[in-house]
C-alpha positions as a Python dict, from the first residue, in 0.01 Angstrom:
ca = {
    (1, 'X'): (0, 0, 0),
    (2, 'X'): (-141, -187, -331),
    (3, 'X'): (-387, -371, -56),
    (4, 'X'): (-512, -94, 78),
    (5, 'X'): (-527, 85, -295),
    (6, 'X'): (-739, -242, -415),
    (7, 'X'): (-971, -250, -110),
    (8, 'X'): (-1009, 148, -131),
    (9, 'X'): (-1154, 73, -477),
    (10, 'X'): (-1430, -188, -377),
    (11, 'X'): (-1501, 12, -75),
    (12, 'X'): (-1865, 73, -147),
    (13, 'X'): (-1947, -351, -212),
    (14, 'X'): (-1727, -407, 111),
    (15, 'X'): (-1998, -176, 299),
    (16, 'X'): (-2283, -328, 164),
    (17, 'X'): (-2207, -649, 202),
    (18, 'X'): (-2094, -589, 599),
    (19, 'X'): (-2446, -407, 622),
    (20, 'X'): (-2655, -717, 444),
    (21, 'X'): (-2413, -956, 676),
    (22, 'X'): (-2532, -722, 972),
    (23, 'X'): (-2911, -741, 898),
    (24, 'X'): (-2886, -1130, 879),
    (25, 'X'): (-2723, -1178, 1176),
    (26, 'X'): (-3007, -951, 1343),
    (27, 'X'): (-3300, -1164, 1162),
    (28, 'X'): (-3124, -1494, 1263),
    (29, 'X'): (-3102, -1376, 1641),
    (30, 'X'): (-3425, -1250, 1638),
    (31, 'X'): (-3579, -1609, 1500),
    (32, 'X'): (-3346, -1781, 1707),
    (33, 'X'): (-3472, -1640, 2028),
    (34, 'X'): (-3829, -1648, 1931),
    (35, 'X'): (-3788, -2050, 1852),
    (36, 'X'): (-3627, -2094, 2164),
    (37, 'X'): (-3821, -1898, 2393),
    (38, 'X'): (-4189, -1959, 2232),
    (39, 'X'): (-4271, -1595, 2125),
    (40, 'X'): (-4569, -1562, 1912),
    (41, 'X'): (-4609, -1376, 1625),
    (42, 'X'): (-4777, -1063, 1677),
    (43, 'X'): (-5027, -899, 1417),
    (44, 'X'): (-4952, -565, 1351),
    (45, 'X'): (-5168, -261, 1251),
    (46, 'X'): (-5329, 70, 1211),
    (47, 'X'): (-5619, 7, 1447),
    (48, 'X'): (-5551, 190, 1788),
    (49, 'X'): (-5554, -130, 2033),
    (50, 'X'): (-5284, -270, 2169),
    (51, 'X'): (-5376, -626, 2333),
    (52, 'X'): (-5118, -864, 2456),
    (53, 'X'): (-5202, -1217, 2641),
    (54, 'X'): (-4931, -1335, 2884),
    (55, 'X'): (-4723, -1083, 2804),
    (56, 'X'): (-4353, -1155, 2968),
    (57, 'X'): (-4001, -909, 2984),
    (58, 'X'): (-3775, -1067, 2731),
    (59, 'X'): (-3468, -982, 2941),
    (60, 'X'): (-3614, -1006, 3322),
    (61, 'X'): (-3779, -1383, 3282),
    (62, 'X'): (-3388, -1507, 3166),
    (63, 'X'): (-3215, -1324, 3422),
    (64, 'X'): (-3437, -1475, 3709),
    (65, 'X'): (-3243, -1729, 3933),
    (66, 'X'): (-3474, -1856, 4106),
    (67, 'X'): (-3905, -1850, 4065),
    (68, 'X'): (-4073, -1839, 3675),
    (69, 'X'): (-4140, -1475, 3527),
    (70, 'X'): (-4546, -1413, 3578),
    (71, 'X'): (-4700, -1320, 3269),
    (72, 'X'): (-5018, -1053, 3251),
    (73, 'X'): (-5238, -935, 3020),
    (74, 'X'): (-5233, -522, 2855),
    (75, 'X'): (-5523, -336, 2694),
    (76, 'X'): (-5468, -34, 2561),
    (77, 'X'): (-5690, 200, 2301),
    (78, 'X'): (-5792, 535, 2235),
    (79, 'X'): (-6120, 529, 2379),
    (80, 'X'): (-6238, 442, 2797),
    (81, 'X'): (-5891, 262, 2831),
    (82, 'X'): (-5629, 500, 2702),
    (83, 'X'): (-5469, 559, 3070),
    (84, 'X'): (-5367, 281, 3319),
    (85, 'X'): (-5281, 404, 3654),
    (86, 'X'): (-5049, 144, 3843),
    (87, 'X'): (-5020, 104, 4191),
    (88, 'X'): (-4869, -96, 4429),
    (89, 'X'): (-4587, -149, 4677),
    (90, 'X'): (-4201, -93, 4490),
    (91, 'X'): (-4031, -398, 4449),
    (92, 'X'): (-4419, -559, 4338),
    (93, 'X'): (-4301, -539, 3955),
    (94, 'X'): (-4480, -234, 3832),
    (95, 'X'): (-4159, -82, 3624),
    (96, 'X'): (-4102, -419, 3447),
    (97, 'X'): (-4450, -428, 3335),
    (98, 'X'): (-4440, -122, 3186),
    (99, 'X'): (-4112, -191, 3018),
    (100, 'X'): (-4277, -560, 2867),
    (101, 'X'): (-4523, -379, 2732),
    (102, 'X'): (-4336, -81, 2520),
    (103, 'X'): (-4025, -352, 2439),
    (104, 'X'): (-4313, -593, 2309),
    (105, 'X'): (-4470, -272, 2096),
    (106, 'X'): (-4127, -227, 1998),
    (107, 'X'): (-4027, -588, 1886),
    (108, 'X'): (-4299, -618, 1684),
    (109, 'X'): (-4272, -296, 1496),
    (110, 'X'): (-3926, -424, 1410),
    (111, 'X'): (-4074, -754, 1243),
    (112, 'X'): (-3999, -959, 1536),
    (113, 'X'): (-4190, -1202, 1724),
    (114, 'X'): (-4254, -1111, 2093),
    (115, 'X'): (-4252, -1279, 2395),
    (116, 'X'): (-4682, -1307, 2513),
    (117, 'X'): (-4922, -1591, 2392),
    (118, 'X'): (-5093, -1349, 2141),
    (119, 'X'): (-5036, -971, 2042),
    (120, 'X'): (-5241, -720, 1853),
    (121, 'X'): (-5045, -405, 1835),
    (122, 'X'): (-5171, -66, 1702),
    (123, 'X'): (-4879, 73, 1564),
    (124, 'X'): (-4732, 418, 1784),
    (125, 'X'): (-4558, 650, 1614),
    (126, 'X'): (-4307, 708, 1906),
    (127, 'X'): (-4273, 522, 2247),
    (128, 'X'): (-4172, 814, 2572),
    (129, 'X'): (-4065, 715, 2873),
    (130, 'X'): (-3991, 861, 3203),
    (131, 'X'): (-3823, 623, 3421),
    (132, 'X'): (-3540, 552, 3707),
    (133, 'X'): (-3414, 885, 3839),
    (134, 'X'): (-3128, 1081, 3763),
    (135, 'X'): (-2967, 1456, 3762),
    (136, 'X'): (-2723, 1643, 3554),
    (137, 'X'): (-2518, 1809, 3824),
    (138, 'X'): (-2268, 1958, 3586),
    (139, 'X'): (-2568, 2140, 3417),
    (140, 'X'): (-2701, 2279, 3782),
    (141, 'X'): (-3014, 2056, 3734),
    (142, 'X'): (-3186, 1824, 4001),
    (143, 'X'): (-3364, 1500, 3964),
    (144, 'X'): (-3645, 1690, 3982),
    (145, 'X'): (-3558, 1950, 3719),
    (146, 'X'): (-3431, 1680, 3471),
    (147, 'X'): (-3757, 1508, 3554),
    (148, 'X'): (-3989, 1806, 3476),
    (149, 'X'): (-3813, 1883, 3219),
    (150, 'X'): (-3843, 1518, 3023),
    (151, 'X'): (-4204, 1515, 3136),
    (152, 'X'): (-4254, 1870, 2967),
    (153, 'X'): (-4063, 1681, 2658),
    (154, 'X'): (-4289, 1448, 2636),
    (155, 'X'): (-4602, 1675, 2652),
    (156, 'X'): (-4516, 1908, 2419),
    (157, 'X'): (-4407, 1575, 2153),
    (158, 'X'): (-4700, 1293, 2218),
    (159, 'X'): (-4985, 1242, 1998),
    (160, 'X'): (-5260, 1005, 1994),
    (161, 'X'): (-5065, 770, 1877),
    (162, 'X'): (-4768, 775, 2086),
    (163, 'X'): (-4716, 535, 2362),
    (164, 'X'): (-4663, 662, 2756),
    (165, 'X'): (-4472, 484, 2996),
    (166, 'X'): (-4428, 721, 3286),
    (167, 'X'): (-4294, 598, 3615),
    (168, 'X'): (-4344, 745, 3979),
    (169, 'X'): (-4388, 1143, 3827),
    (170, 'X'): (-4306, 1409, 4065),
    (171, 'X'): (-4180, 1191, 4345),
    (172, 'X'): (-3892, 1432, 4360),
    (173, 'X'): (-4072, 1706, 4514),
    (174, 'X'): (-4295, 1750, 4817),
    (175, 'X'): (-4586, 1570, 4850),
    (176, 'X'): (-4829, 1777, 4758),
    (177, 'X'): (-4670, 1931, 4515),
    (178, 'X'): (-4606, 1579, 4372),
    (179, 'X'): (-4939, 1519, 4395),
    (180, 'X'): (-5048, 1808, 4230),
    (181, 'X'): (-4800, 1753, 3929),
    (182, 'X'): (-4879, 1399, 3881),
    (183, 'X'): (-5248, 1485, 3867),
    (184, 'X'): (-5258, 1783, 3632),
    (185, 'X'): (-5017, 1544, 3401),
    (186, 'X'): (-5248, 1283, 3364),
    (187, 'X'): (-5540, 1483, 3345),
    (188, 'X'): (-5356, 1685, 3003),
    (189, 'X'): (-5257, 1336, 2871),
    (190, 'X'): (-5626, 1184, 2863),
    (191, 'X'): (-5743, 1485, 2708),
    (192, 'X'): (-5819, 1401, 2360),
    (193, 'X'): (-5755, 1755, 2256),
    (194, 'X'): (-5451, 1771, 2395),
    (195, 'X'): (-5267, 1446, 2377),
    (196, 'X'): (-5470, 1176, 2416),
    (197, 'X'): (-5186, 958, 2429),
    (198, 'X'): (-5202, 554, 2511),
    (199, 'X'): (-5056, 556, 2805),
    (200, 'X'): (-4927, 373, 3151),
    (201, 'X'): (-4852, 559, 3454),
    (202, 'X'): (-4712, 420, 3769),
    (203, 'X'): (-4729, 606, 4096),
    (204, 'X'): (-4742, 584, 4492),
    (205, 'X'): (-5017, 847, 4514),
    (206, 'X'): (-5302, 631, 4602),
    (207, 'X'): (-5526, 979, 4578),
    (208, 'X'): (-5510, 941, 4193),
    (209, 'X'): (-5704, 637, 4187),
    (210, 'X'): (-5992, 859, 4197),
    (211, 'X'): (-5961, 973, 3872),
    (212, 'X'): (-6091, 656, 3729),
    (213, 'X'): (-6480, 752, 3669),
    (214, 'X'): (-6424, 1139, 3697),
    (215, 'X'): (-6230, 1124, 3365),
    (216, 'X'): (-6288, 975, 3103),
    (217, 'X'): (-6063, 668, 2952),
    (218, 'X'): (-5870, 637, 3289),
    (219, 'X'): (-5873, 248, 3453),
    (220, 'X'): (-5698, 176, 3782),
    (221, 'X'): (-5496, -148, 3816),
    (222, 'X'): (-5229, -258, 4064),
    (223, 'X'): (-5015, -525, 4156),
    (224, 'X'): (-5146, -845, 4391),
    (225, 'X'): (-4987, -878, 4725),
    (226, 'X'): (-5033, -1150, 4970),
    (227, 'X'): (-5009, -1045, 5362),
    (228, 'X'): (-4831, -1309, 5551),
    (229, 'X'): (-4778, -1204, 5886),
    (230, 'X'): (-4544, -878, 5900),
    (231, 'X'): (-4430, -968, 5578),
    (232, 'X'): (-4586, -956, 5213),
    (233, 'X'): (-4558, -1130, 4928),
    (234, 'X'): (-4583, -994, 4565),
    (235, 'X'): (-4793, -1214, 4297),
    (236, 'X'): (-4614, -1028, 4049),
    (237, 'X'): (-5012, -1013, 3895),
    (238, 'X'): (-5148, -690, 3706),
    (239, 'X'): (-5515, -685, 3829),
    (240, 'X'): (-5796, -438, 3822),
    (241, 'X'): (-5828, -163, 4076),
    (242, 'X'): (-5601, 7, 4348),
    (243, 'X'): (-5352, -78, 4568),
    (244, 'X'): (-5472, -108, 4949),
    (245, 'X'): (-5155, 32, 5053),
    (246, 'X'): (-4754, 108, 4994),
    (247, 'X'): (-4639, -190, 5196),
    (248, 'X'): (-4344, 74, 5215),
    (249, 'X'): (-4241, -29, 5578),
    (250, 'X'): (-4249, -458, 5516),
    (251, 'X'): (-4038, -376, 5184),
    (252, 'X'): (-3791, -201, 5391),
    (253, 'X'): (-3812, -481, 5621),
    (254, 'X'): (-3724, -705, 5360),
    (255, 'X'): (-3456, -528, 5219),
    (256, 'X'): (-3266, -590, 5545),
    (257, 'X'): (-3306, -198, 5713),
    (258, 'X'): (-3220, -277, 6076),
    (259, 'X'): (-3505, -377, 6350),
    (260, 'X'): (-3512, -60, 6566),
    (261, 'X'): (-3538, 111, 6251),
    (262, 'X'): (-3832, -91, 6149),
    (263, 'X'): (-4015, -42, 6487),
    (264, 'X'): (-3979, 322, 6488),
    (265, 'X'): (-4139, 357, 6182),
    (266, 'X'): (-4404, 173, 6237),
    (267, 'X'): (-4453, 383, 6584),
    (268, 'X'): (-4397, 741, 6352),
    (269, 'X'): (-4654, 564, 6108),
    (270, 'X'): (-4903, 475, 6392),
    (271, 'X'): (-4875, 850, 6536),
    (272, 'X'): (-4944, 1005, 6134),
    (273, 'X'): (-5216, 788, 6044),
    (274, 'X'): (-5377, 878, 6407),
    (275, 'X'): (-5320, 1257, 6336),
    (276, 'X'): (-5449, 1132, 5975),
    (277, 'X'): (-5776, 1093, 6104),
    (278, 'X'): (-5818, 1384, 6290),
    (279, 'X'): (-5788, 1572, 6013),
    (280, 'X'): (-6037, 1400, 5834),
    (281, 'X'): (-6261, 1433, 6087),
    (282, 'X'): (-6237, 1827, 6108),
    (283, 'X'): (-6253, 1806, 5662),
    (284, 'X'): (-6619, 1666, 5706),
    (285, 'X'): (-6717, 1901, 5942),
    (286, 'X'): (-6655, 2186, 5652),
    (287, 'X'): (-6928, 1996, 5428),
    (288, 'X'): (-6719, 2082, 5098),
    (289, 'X'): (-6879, 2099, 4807),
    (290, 'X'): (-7042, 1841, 4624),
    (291, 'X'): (-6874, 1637, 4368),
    (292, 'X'): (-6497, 1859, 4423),
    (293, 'X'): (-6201, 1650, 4479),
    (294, 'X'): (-6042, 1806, 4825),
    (295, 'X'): (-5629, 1816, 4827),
    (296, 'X'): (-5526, 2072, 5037),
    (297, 'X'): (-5696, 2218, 5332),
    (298, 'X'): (-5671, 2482, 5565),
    (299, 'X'): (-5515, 2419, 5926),
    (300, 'X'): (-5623, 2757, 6054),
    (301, 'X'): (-5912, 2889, 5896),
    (302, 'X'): (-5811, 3252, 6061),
    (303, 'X'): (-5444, 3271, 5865),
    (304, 'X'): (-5547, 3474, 5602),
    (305, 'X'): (-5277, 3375, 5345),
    (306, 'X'): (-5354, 3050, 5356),
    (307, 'X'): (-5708, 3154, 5290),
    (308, 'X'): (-5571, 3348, 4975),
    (309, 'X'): (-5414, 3040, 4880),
    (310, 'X'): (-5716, 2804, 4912),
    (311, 'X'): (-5926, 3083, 4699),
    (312, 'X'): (-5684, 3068, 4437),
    (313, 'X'): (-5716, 2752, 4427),
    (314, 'X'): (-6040, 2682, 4372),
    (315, 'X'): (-6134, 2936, 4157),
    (316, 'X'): (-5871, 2827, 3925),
    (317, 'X'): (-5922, 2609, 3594),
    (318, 'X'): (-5634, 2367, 3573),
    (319, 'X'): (-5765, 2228, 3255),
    (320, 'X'): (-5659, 2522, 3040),
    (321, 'X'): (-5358, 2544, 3188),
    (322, 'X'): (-5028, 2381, 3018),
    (323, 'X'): (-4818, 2195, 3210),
    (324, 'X'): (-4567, 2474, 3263),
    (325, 'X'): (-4812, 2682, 3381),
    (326, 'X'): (-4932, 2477, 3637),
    (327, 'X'): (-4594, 2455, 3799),
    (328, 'X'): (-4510, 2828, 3790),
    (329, 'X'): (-4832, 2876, 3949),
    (330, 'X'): (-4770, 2596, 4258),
    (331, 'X'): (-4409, 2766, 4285),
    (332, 'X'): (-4620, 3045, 4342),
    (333, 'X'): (-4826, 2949, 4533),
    (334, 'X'): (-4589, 2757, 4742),
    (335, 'X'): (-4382, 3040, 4811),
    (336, 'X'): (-4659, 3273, 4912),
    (337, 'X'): (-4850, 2982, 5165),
    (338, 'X'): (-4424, 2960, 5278),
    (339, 'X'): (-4396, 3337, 5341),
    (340, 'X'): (-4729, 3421, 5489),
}
């Protein structure tokens, strides 16, 4: 009882000494790992470029049991490089690039050195992310409501100086409707008046890739892969432009999904890509209009809802529309093409 009486009376020096204690130990990890791992010291500023050389995942390259961790470069500012759009086969490493990047932004806005060659880092006033997927099934929400909703989080939150690592948006939904999503995102995200935000986005919608050159500040990169036969093999390199393909059947392959399962798909994948190009065919024999982006086309030019629908569509002006709105008016829009 007189312990606890004498201790109760220094309990305020007991508490600041365990919190100086706690800080040390923090600052002597931190230099620790930076000694023994050769992290650089990055310079930290105001400026709005973030530039890293050989940049590496402080957790991923010491987990590795067997190969070395390849480093890449990031560039990043608020001008014609604000938006990366990542492509490339899963498995290729485009989710632990992403996650280098915003831990290195993070380390050094904590003081700590960071594992790259060299860093300049534009300080962000808040890092978002939307990875992995998950639900909330006690709350009566799906992946892709939990999804939407973060995403609409993150919209309504970022500013120019935020930092946006967004993974595989609106893969939880149809593919068009996916599509669509993922599209009208980025486009409100580039737009200075709206967010503006420095930002990486990784996706399997290949169709995106044309957005580099019809907006502004959007560069397309993707992940190297070497064919080798039927199977591939992933460089683990960040390089300029977009990904040929989703390798999605050889990374099945390799995962170990059985052999007749492999040949049928590549027999259903055959028979799509065939019908693929039919329908390409009959898309240039519309002559649409110049310079318009075509997603979704007719089948029937004589079903008149689906006429309705494709009116809509065009005469509509996604670029004033929030990202709410945009989805209420697909759900819409999907319902009516569904009951017509």
């Amino acid at each position: 009882m007189e312990i606890r009486e004498k201790i109760a009376t220094q309990a305020g020096r007991i508490k600041k000494t365990a919190e100086c204690l706690a800080e040390e130990d923090v600052l002597c990890s931190l230099a620790e790992v930076a000694d023994r791992e050769n992290y650089c010291r990055p310079v930290v500023n105001n400026d709005s470029i973030i530039k890293i050389e050989a940049g590496r995942h402080p957790v991923v390259e010491k987990m590795m049991e067997q190969g070395q961790f390849v480093p890449n470069d990031t560039y990043l500012d608020l001008d014609e490089d604000r938006v990366s759009i990542i492509t490339g086969p899963n498995m290729a490493g485009k989710s632990t690039y992403m996650r280098q990047v915003a831990l290195i932004v993070l380390m050094s806005q904590i003081g700590s050195f960071v594992p790259a060659s060299s860093a300049v880092v534009g300080v962000a006033d808040r890092i978002f992310t939307r990875v992995g997927a998950s639900d909330d099934l006690a709350a009566g929400q799906s992946t892709f409501m939990v999804e939407m909703s973060e995403v609409a989080g993150i919209l309504e939150n970022a500013t120019a100086r935020s930092l946006l690592v967004l993974d595989e948006i609106g893969r939880g939904t149809s593919t068009f409707d996916g599509l669509s999503i993922a599209w009208a995102v980025i486009e409100y995200i580039s737009d200075t008046g709206k967010v503006g935000s420095r930002t990486m986005f990784a996706t399997h919608y290949h169709e995106l890739t044309e957005l580099e050159g019809k907006v502004s500040g959007i560069k397309n990169y993707c992940i190297a892969v070497k064919e080798k036969g039927e199977d591939i093999i992933f460089l683990r390199k960040i390089i300029r432009g977009g990904a040929d393909g989703s390798y999605g059947i050889q990374v099945a392959r390799l995962a170990g999904v059985p052999r007749p399962v492999i040949d049928r798909a590549k027999e259903i994948l055959k028979e799509l890509e065939a019908a693929d190009v039919h329908k390409q065919r009959a898309r240039k024999r519309k002559a649409p209009f110049e310079g318009q982006v075509e997603l979704f086309y007719a089948v029937n030019n004589e079903d008149k809802t689906e006429k309705e629908v494709l009116d809509e569509l065009k005469n509509m002006d996604i670029s004033e529309m929030t990202p709410l709105e945009s989805m209420n008016v697909l759900y819409r829009l999907q319902q009516k093409a569904r009951k017509g």
